[in-house]
C-alpha positions in Angstrom: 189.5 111.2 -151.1 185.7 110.4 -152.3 185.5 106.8 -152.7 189.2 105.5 -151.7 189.7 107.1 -148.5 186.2 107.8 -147.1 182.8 106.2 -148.1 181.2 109.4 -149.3 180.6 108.2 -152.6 177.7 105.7 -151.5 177.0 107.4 -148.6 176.5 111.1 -150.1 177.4 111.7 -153.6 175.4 109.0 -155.4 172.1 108.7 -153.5 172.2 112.6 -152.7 172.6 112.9 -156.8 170.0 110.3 -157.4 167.2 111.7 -154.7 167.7 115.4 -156.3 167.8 114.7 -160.0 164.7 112.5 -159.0 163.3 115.2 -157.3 163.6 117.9 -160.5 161.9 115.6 -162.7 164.4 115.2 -164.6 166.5 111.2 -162.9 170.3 110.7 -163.8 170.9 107.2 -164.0 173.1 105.3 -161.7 175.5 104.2 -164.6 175.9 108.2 -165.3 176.8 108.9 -161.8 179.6 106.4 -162.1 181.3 108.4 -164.6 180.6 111.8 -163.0 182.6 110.6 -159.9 186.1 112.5 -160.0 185.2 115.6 -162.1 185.7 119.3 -161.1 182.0 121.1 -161.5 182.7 121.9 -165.4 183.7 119.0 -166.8 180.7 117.8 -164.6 178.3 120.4 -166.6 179.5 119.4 -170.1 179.1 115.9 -169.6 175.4 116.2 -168.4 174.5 118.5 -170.7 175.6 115.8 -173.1 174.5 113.0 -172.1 170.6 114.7 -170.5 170.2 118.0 -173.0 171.2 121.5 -173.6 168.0 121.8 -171.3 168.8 120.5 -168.2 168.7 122.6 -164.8 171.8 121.7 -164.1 172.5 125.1 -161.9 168.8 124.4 -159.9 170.2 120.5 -159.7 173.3 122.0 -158.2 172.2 124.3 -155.5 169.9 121.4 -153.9 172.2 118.7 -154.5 175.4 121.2 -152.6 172.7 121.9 -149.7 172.5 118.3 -149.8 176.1 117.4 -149.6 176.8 120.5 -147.1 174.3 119.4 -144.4 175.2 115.7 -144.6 178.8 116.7 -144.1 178.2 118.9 -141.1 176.4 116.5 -139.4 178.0 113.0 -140.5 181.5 111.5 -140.5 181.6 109.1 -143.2 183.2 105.8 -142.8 186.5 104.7 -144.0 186.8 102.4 -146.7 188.5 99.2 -145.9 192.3 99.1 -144.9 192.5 102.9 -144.8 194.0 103.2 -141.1 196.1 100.2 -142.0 197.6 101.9 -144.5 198.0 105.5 -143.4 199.4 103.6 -139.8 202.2 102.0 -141.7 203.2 105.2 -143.6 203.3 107.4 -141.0 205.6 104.4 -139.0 207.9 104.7 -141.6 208.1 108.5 -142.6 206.7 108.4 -146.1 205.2 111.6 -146.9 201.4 111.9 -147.5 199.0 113.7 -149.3 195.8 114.3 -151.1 194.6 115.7 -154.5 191.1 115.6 -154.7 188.5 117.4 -157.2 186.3 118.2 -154.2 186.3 121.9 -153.1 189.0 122.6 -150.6 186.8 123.5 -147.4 184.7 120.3 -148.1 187.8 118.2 -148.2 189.2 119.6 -144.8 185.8 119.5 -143.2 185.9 115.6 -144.4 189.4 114.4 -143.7 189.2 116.4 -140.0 185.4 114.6 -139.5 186.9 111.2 -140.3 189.8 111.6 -137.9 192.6 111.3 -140.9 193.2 115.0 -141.5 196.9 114.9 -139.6 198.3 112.5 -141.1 198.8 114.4 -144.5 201.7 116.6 -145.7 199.6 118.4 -148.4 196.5 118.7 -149.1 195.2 119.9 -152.7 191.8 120.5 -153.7 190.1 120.7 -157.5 189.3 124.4 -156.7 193.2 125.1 -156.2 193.7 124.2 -159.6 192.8 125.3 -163.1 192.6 121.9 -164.6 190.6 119.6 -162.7 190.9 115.0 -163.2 191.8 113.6 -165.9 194.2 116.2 -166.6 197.3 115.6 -164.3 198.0 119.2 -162.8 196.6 118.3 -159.5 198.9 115.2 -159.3 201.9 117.8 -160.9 201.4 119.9 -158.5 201.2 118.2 -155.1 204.2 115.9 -156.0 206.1 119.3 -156.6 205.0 120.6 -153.3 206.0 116.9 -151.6 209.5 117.4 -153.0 209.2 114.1 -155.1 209.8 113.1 -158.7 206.1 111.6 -160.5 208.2 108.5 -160.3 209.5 108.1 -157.1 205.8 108.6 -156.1 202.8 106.0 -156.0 199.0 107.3 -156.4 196.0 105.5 -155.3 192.9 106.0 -157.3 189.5 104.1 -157.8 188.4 106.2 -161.0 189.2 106.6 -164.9 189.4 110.4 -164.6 191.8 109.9 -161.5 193.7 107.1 -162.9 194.3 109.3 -166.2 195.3 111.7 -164.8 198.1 109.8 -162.7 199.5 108.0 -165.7 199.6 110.6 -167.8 201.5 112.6 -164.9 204.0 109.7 -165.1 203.1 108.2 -162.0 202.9 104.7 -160.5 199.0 103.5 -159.8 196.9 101.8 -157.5 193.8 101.4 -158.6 191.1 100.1 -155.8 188.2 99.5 -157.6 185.0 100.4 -156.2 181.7 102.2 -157.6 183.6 104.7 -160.3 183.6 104.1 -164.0 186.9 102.4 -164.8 188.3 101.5 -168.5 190.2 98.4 -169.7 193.2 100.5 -170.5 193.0 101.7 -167.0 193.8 98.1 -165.3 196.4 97.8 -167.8 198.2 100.3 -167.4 198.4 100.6 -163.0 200.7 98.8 -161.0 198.3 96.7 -159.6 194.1 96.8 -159.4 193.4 96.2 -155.5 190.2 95.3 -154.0 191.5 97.1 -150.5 194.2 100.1 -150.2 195.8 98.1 -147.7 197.2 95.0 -150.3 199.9 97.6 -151.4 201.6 97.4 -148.1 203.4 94.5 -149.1 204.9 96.5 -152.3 205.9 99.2 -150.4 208.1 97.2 -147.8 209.4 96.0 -151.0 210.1 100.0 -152.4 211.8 100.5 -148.9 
């Protein structure tokens, strides 16, 4: 969802992140955010502890940067990114079954998709907090093709991250990646289908699949 179907990741994840870590004294970079995008809350702590110190408040930094991300959600519907309606349009037009596995929390995600208008259009809807193993492992991706009645093969995922796009080829699936702000690796691009610059240049390989 963050980041390939709705422009939270600009609009609320990074400079919310950036203005609270600012704020404790204690900045995160912007390249660090990049590879934070995707990840459940505890692969989130390890990976700051890590990379900023055993020390770091990250429980303090979480509280403000959730109040942050709670009121900017209540009050704001994010944008879509580029060629999202397009594709959703044409999907729907042709009875492909829809869905979304996302590590955010599950009442964030609805209050998201319904804000941006999208929330209907999905068959399932599966949420980091309704798993035990968050991105890259591929249980979310396991689990929701499972629940759409589909092989990992017969099934195409659409990711613009290196935890997300792990966790799809290591499920077995096909891959999309549209590249955006997230942290991607070489072996990601290699490895995908095809690397996109909008979710909507896939149309023509799916008139092709039907």
């Amino acid at each position: 969802m963050d980041g390939l179907l709705l422009d939270t990741e600009r609009q609320m994840y990074l400079q919310g992140g950036l203005k609270v870590s600012r704020e404790l004294g204690r900045p995160i970079s912007e390249e660090s955010f990049e590879g934070l995008m995707g990840l459940n809350w505890t692969d989130y702590y390890i990976r700051i502890k890590e990379e900023y110190g055993e020390d770091y408040p990250i429980d303090i930094y979480r509280e403000r940067f959730m109040k942050h991300v709670d009121e900017m959600i209540d009050s704001f519907a994010f944008d879509l990114r580029p060629g999202v309606k397009k594709v959703l349009d044409f999907c729907k037009e042709h009875h492909i079954p829809m869905a979304v596995a996302t590590s955010t929390p599950h009442t964030r995600t609805l209050k998201c998709l319904k804000n941006a208008g999208i929330i209907d259009y999905f068959d399932e809807i599966l949420s980091g907090d309704m798993v035990e193993k968050g991105k890259p492992d591929p249980e979310i991706y396991l689990t929701v093709a499972k629940k759409l009645g589909v092989s990992p093969e017969e099934a195409l995922v659409f990711e613009d991250g290196h935890n997300g796009a792990r966790a799809a080829l290591d499920g077995g699936f096909r891959l999309f990646i549209v590249e955006d702000l997230a942290h991607l690796e070489e072996r990601d691009r290699k490895e995908c289908v095809k690397v996109l610059h909008r979710i909507d240049e896939a149309i023509e390989y799916i008139e092709k699949e039907l």
